[in-house]
N, C-alpha and C positions, 0 to 999 in steps of 0.2 A: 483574495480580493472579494469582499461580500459585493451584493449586488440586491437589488429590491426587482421582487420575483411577484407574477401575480397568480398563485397557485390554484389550477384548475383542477387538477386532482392529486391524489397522491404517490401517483407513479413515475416513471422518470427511468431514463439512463444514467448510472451513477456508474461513476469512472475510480480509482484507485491503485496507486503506485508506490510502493514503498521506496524508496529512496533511501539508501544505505551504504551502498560502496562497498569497500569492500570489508566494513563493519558487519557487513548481512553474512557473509559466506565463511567466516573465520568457523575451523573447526569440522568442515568439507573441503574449504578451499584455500589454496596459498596464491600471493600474488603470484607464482611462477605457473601453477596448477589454472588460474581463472583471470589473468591479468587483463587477458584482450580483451571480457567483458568489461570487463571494469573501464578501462581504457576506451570501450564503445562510447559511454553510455555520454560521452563528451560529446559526440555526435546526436548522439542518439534523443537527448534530452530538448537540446536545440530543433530537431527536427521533428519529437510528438509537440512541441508550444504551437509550432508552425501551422499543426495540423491541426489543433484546439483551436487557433483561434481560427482556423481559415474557416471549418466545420461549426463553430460556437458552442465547442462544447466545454463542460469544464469538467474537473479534476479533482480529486483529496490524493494530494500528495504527501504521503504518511515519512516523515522523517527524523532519520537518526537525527540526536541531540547533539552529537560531535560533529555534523557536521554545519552545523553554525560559526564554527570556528576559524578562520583563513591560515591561522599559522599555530607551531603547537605553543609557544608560551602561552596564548588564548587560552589554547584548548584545556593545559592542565592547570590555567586558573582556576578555570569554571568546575572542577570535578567537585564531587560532594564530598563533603565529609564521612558520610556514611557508604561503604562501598557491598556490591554483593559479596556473601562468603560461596559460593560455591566448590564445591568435593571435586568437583570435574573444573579445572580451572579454566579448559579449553571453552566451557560454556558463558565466559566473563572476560568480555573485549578490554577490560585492562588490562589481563596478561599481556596483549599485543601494544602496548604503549613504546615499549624500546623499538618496535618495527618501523614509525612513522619518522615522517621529515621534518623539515622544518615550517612548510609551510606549502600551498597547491600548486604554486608552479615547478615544486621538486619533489614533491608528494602525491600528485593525482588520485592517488590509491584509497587516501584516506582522509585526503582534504576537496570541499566541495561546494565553498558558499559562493563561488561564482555563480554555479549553476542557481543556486537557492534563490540569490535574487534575481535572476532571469522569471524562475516560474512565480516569483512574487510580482515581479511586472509586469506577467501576462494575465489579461480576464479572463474571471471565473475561473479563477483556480486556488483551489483552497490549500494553506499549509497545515497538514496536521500534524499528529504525532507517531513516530514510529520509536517511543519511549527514548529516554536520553541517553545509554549507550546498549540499545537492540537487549532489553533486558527480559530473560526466558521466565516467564512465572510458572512452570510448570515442569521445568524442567527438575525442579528438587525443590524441595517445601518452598513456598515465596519468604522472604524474610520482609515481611509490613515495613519494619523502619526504615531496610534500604530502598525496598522499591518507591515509598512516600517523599527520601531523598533524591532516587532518581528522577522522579515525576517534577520535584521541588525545581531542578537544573534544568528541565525540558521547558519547561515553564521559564525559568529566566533567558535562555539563547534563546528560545523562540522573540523572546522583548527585543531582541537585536535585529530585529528586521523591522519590530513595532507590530508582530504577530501573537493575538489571544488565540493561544490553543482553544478548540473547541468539541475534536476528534480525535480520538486513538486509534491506533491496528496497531495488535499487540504479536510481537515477532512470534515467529511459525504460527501466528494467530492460535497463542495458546492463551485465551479467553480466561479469564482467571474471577470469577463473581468477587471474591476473597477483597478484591485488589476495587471494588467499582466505588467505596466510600474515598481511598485515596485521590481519585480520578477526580469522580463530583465535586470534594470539596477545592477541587484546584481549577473547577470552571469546566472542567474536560465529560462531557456528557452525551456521547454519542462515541459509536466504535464499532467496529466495521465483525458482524458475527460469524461464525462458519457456518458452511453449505447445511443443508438440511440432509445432506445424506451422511450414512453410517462412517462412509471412509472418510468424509471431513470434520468430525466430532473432534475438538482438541485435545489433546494426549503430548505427554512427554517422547522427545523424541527415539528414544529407547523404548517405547512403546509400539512404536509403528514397525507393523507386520508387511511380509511381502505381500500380503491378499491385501492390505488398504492402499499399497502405493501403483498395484496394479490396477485395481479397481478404480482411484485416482486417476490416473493413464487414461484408461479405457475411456472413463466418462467424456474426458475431452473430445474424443473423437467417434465414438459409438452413440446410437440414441439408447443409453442406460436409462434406467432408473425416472426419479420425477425430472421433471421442467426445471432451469435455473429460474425460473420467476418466483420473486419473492416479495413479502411485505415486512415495513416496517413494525416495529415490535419494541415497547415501552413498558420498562419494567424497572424494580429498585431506585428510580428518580436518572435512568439510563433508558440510552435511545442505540436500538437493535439495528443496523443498517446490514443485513445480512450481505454475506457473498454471494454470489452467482456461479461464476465459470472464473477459474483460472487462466489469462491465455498465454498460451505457450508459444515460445518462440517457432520462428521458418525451419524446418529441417529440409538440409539438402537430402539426405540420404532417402526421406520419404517426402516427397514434396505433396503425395498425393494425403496424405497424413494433414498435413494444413490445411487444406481443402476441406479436408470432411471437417476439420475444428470449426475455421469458417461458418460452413453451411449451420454447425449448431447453434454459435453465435447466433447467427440470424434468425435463426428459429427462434431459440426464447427472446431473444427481442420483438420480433413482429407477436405475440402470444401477449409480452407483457404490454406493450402499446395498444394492442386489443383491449388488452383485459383494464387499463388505467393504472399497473402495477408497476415493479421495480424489476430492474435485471439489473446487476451489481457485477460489472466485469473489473478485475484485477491481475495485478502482474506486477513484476520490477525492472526499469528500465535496464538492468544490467544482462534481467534476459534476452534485452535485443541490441547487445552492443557487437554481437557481429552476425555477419550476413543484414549489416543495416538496412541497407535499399530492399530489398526481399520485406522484411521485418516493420519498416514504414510503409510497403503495399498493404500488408495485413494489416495495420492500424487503419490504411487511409478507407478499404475498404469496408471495417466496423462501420465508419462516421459517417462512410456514405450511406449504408443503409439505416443510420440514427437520422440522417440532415431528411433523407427521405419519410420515416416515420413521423417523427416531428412535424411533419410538412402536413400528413395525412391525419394525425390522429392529435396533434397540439401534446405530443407527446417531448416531454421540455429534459433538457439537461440536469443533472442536477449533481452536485457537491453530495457528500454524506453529511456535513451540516445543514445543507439545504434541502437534504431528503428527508431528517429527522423534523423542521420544522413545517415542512411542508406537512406532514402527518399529523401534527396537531391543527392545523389552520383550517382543517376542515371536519 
């Protein structure tokens, strides 16, 4: 839902959530392996709107293409003609096509547009793209024609809400330059970059070493490396809305572990509302579909110290398409 903003500068709290179901974890995870995520995020989705709107804050909710769909004849209308060829087939969500149902009420797993248009009728909150089916550019040479097909199909479900794609986050946020002439010329001109540090650089996933996913780790809750504050960044006729911090679900096992996530949070927010810059926090709702109550303390607490900064520094919410435009208005 756009909204008319009066840009004081150009920093901001920018929010993002990829929304995928259980199209995101195929290949890690089985509905029997991750179900009760998935199954959360039924809750869990209804209860971060709650908290958006109560805080005024808004969102780029980065969404798979299939799930526009309520029941699968839709769904296998809308596929493209042109499909990935991937070697690894586990890396191409239509291998898992025979898995689904017939439709969300005996589906949940893999059907989701109830939810879709919830977050479409809640304010400030942006639909973007999480490509039309969670498609890996980097996982094995990109093939231009499929991925220009898949974009082609993200592009048209998104019409079925009456939503212009305007944003992408590109799965494992493997950033693909190769791929930004497809994107631009289908309107899609802003996308969501990776961290400025070494272990968030995108790489195929058979690339990722145990020293980047420990160093990942670590970051979250140790004071590593630089600041999550970021600026936006305008390049190739594309708008750079970096990331910040990953946030990671409630752990029971170390509760004290969230704590310290928390506190960093706050830190590069109060830094970047200083400084007039960006903090770009991100996650998937599916990482808070259990231990929810726990899981919405930790959201409720981020917005209270945004509702607060906001208040002290005129430090505004903002969408990734609202970050990206706000960076030119001034």
């Amino acid at each position: 839902m756009s909204r008319s903003l009066d840009f004081g500068n150009p920093g901001g709290c920018v929010l993002s959530l990829d929304y995928e179901l259980l199209w995101g974890v195929y290949g890690s995870h089985t509905k029997e392996t991750y179900g009760a995520n998935i199954l959360g995020v039924r809750e869990a989705i209804p209860r971060l709107l709650e908290l958006f709107e109560r805080y005024k804050a808004g969102c780029s909710w980065a969404t798979v293409g299939f799930l526009f769909y309520d029941n699968r004849e839709e769904l296998l209308a809308s596929f493209p003609s042109i499909k990935p060829t991937f070697q690894n087939r586990r890396n191409c969500n239509y291998t898992f096509i025979d898995n689904i149902g017939a439709d969300e009420k005996s589906d949940p797993y893999h059907f989701g547009f109830s939810l879709l248009r919830r977050i479409a009728e809640t304010p400030q909150q942006e639909i973007a793209t999480h490509t039309y089916s969670h498609y890996y550019c980097l996982e094995e040479q990109c093939d231009q024609a499929a991925f220009a097909a898949d974009m082609d199909a993200a592009v048209t479900s998104a019409k079925r809400l009456g939503v212009t794609l305007e944003s992408i986050v590109y799965p494992r946020n493997q950033v693909c330059p190769t791929t930004f002439d497809i994107c631009r010329e289908r309107g899609i001109t802003v996308y969501r970059g990776a961290g400025r540090h070494w272990f968030d650089q995108p790489s195929a996933r058979e690339s990722e070493s145990l020293g980047r996913r420990i160093s990942r780790l670590s970051y979250s809750y140790l004071p590593l490396g630089r600041s999550g504050v970021v600026d936006v960044n305008h390049h190739d006729g594309m708008t750079d809305v970096p990331a910040s911090r990953f946030l990671r679900p409630y752990s029971r096992r170390f509760p004290k572990a969230t704590a310290l996530q928390l506190e960093a949070v706050k830190r590069d927010m109060r830094r970047a509302a200083r400084e007039g810059r960006i903090f770009h926090l991100w996650a998937h709702p599916h990482n808070f579909g259990v231990n929810v109550n726990e899981n919405m303390d930790l959201w409720e607490a981020v917005l209270v110290e945004f509702a607060a900064l906001r208040d002290q520094y005129g430090w505004p919410s903002l969408t990734m398409a609202e970050a990206a435009k706000a960076s030119v208005q001034l």
